[in-house]
N, C-alpha and C positions, 0 to 999 in steps of 0.2 A: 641590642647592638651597642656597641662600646662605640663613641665618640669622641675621637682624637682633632684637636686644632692643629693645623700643621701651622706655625709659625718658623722666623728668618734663625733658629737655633735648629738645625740640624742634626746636630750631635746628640740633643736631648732627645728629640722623635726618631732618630736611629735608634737609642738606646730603649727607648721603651717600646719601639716593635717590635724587637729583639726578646725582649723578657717577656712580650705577650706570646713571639711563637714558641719561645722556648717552657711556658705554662702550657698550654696548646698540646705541646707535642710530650710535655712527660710522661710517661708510662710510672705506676705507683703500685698497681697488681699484677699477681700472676692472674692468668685466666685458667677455665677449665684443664685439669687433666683427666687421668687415668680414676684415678684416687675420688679425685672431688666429684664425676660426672654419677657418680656412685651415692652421692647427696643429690637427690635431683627434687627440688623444690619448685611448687604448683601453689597460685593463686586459690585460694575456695572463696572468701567474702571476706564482707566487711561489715562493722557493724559500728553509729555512732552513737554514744550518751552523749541526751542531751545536754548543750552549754548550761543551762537553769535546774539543773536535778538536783534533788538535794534529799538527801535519806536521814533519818533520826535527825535531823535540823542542821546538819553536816551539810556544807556546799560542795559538790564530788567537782575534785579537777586536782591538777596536779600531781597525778597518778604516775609512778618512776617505778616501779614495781611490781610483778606479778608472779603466783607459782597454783597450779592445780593440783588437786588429788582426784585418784580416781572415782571417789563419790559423786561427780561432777561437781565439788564447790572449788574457786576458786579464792585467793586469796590476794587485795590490793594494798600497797601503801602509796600514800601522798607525799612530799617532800615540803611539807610547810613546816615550815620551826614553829609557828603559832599553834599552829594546831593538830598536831603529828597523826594520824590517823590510819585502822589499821579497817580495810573493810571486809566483806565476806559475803559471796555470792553466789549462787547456782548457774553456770554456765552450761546450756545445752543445746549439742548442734543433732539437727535433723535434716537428711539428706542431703549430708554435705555442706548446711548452712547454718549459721549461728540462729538459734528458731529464739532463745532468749538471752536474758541477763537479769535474774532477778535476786536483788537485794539482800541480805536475811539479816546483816547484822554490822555496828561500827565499836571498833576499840579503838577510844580514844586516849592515847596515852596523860596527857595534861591531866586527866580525871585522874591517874591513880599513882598513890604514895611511894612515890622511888626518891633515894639520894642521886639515882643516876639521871634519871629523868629529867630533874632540878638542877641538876648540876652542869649537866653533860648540852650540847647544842643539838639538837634532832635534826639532822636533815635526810633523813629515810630516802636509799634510791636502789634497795634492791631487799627483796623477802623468799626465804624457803619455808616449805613446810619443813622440821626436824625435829629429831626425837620427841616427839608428843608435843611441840610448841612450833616457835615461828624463831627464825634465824634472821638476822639482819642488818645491812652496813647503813651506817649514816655517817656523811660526808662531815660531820662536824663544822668549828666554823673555823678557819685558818687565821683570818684577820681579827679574830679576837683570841687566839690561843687557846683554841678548844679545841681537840684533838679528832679523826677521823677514830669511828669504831668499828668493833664487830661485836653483834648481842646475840644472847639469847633470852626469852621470855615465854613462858607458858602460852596457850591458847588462850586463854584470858588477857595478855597480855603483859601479864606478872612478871618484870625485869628478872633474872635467875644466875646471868653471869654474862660478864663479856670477858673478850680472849685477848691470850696478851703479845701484840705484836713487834715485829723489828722499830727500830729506834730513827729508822729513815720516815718513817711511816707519820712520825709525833710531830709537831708543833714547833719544837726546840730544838732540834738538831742542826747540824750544818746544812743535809741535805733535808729538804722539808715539801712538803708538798703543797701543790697550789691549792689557791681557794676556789672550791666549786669546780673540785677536777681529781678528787679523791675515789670512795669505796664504789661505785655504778655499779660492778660486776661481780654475780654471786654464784656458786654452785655444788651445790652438795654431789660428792662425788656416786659411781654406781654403786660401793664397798659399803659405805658410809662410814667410811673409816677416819674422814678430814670430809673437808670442801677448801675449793678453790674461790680466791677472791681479786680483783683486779681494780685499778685507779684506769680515771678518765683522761687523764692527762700526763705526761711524765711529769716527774719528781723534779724540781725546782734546780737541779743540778744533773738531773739524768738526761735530758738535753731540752732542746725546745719545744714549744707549744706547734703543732703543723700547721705551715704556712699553704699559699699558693703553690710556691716552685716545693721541688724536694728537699725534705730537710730530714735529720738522723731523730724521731721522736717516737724511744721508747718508754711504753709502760712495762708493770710491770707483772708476769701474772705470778702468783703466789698459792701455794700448798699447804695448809693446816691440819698437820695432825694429832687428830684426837688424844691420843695412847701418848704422846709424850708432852703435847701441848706447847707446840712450837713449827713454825714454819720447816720445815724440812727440807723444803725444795723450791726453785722459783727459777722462772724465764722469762726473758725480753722478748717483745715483741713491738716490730715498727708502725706505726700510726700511718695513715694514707694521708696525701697532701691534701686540700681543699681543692676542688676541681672546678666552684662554681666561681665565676666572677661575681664579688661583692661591687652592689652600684652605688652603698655606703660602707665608710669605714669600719665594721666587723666581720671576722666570720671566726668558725671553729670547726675543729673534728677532733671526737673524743669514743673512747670505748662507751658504752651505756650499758653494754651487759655480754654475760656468760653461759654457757651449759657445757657440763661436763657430757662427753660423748662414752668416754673409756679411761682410759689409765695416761697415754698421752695425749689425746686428740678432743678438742673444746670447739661450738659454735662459737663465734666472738659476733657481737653486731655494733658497729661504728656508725657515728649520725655526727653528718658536717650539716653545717648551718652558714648560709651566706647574707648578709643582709641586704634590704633593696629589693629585694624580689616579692614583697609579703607574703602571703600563706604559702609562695611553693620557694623556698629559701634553704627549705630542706635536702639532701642526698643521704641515701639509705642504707648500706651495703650488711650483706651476712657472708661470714669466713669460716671457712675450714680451716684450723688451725691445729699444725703437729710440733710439738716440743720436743720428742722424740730425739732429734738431732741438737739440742740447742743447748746452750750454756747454761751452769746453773748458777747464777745470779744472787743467790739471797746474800751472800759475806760481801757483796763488792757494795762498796759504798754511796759509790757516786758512776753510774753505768759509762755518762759521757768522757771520763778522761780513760777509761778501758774500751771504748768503742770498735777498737780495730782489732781486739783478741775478745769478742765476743760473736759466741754465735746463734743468731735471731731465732727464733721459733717459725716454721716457716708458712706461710700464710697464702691462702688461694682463695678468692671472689667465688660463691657458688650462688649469691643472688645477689641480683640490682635492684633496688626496688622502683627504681624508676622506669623498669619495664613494666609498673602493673598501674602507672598510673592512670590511665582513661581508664581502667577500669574500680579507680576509689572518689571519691565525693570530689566533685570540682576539682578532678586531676590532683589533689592535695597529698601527699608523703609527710603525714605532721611528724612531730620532735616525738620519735620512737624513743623508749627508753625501756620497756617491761619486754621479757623475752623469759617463754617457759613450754617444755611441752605441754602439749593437750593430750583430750582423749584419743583413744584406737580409732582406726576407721574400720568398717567391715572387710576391706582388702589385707589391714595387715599393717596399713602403712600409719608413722606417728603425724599428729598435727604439731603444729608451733602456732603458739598463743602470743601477738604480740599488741603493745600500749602502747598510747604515747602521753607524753606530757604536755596537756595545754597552757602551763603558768600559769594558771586561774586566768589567763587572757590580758596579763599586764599590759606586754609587748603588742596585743594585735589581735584578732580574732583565729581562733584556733580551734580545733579539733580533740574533741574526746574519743580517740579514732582506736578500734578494736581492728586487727588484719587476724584470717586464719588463713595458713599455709598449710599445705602438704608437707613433707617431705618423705621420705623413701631412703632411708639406712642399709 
């Protein structure tokens, strides 16, 4: 409950019940249609590693990243600059349930001789498997002029090339992006012709960070193609206001991650964060999202001073995740951030693999928290 003192200023306490109903009452998605009821996404389990696990003397937490192959291993990254780390596991579900998670192997980047490595700021927050290696953004570091990237490196983890992107994207430019709001979202298309990749936050000029009430906050998503080695194509899309009442002064909602469906259409999953609330501060949402209709973005410079000859990619809610909370740990929805398919089920139908990121538990006690969804394409 929000607790207001009415005191002899009037005007003050009109005006901020006013902006509480009008937070209250915004509408910020579309709901089910025709299209989206066609994504129909189902709870299976959960599963958590423990807070104190630690493999090859690696302390596992911090996990921003996840992608499987069909041999059942999976593959995680950490997001510590200190210790950049790449893990590798056998994931197997039986009867519909995550039966384990077991361990097999860590690539630690710091161990091996790169100038990029060395040079560059690691902040790992999203991995594919690709062409016979591992594909990967890391947020770089904005406040010391180190630039957001995209890598590739062997399955050993052997640096081999990163890609060369638009000039909004860098450190230096006019428009620049925020810090700790860059590369989250990754995905290798179905062709494998490119993969798509997307920022957590708009671009320091493409408009604001999402508040409470509605505000214009697009990312932006972006098209890599291989064969010519350059972004090709790219869409905006609008960020969801923060819905939860912060009972301290933060919060946030940011893209965390992507999956390419088809040629237009991407799962997108957004994670707002309110503070004040401890372990449940979280909101969780997954989108169908069609670019199909939308503006192509990559030549405009700066999105917010074209915002009214631009057209959004368009975006519809196909899960809450806060419909499944009694049924995960202490009602808790942690700071999701790794989103990938899973294996077949015997129906027919794909899973989604999703992580979250516990900060190694700076902020608060957290969750090393695995969700397996259904869903039905």
């Amino acid at each position: 409950m929000l607790n207001i003192t009415y005191n002899s200023n009037k005007i003050t306490y009109l005006k901020l019940l006013i902006l509480l109903l009008t937070i209250c009452s915004c509408q910020t998605t579309k709901f089910a249609t025709d299209e989206s009821k066609r994504f129909s996404v189902k709870f299976l389990d959960e599963y958590i590693v423990n807070k104190d696990f630690q493999f090859q003397n690696a302390e596992y937490g911090g996990i921003s990243g996840v992608d499987f192959r069909n041999d059942k291993n999976i593959v995680l990254v950490n997001d510590s600059p200190v210790n950049p780390i790449i893990y590798e596991a056998e994931f197997i579900i039986d009867n519909l349930k995550i039966d384990k998670l077991v361990f097999k192997n860590t690539i630690q980047l710091n161990d091996i001789e790169s100038d990029f490595y060395t040079k560059e700021s690691l902040d790992m927050e999203s991995i594919r498997y690709f062409q016979d290696g591992f594909l990967i953004s890391t947020e770089g570091n904005i406040t010391k002029e180190k630039s957001p990237q995209i890598f590739k490196t062997s399955l050993a983890g052997e640096f081999e090339k990163k890609y060369n992107l638009p000039e909004y994207f860098q450190t230096g430019g006019e428009n620049k992006p925020r810090h700790n709001g860059v590369f989250e979202g990754l995905s290798v298309d179905k062709s494998s012709k490119g993969f798509w990749f997307a920022n957590e936050l708009p671009l320091a000029k493409d408009g604001p960070k999402p508040k409470l009430i509605n505000t214009n906050s697009p990312i932006r998503l972006s098209y890599f193609d291989l064969k010519t080695e350059q972004v090709t194509k790219q869409f905006a899309m609008d960020l969801d206001r923060v819905t939860k009442i912060p009972l301290l002064p933060f919060y946030l909602n940011g893209l965390t991650e992507i999956l390419a469906i088809d040629e237009h259409r991407l799962l997108i999953l957004e994670r707002a964060y309110s503070a004040g609330h401890k372990s449940k501060g979280n909101n969780v949402k997954l989108f169908l999202v069609d670019v199909s209709k939308a503006t192509d973005t990559k030549s405009i410079s700066e999105l917010k001073s074209q915002k009214n000859e631009i057209s959004y990619a368009e975006k519809t809610l196909v899960f809450d995740f806060k419909s499944i909370k009694n049924k995960l740990t202490n009602g808790i929805i942690d700071n999701i951030e790794g989103l990938c398919f899973g294996p077949k089920l015997p129906n027919g139908n794909s899973t989604l693999i999703l992580i979250s990121d516990n900060n190694f538990n700076r902020f608060g006690k957290q969750l090393n928290q695995i969700i397996l969804l259904e869903i039905k394409l």
